[in-house]
C-alpha positions, 0 to 999 in steps of 0.5 A, spaced: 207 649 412 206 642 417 199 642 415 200 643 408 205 637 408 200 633 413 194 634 408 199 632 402 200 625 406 193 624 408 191 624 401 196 621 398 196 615 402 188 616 400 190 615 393 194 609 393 190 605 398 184 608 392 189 605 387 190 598 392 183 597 392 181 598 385 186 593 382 184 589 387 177 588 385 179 588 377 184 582 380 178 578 383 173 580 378 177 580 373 173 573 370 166 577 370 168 583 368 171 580 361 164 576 360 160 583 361 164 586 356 164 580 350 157 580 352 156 587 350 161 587 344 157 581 340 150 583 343 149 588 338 151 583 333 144 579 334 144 572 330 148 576 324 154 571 325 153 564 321 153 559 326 155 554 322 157 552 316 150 551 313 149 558 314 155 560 309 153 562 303 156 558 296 160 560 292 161 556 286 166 552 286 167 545 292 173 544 296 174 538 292 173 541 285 179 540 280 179 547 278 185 546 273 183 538 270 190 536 271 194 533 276 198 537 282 205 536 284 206 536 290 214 534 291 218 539 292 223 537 287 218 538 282 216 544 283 223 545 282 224 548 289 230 545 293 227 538 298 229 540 305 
């Protein structure tokens, strides 16, 4: 009964400084790993993603159109809201 007890103490104790050792290694390269894993997430991606917004593509109306013709309110009190 007493090796069986030892054999269980041995090995746990082997579990935990496996445990120990692994958090520690993740701890210390914890930088590099995440680098990897972006690397490999978006390396399947190969340029399909604009870079910039000359690569978007138009859709019809700018930014600064008028699309109404007319003036927009912007006071709270005219859009018949209470001012805070």
């Amino acid at each position: 009964m007493q090796k069986v007890i030892n054999v269980l103490a041995v090995s746990s104790a082997v579990v935990s400084l496996a445990v120990v050792g692994i958090g520690g290694y993740v701890f210390v390269n914890k930088d590099a790993i995440m680098q990897e894993v972006i690397d490999g997430a978006l390396g399947g991606l190969g340029g399909g993603l604009p870079t910039g917004s000359n690569d978007l593509p138009s859709l019809g109306a700018t930014p600064t159109s008028n699309m109404g013709g007319g003036t927009v309110a912007t006071d709270e009190r005219a859009l018949g809201g209470a001012a805070f």
